[in-house]
N, C-alpha and C positions, 0 to 999 in steps of 0.2 A: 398494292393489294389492300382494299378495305380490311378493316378489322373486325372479329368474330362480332363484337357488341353492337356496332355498325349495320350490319347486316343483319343481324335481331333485329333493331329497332327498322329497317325497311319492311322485314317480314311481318313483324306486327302491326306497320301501320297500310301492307298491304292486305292484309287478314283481318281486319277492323273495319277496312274500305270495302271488302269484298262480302262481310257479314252484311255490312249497312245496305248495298245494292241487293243482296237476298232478300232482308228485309223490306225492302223497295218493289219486287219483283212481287213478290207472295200480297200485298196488298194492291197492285194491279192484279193480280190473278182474283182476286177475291172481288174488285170490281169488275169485273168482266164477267164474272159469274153472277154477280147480282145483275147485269143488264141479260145476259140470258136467262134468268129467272125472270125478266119482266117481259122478257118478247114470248115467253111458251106463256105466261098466264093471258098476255093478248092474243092469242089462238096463232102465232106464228110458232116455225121451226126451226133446229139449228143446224146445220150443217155438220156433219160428223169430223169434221177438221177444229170445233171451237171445242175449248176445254171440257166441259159437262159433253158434248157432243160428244167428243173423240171417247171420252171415258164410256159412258154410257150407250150411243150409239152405234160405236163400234163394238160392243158386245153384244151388244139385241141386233147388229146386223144393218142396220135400217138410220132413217131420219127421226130425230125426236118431235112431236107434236106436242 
């Protein structure tokens, strides 16, 4: 059987690796968001499955333009 301090230090360095991928994830969200900010200001739409999409157009119901 591993030891209490043992097992700390697995949790903390799997909770450090797991903050750092959040991290990681929230800045692809955030570029993604900037490329559908650049297709609506070119007279394109987004499908209501993309993140602004999903938020947004699935509340107004509809595709955003």
């Amino acid at each position: 059987m591993e030891s209490k301090q043992t097992n700390e230090q697995k949790i903390r360095t799997m909770n450090e690796r797991k903050a750092e991928l959040l991290i990681k994830l929230q800045e692809l969200s955030l570029e993604i968001a900037k490329i559908d900010v650049e297709i609506m200001k070119a007279g394109g739409t987004l499908p209501i499955s993309n993140p602004i999409g999903g938020t947004i157009g699935g509340t107004i119901g509809g595709t955003i333009r």
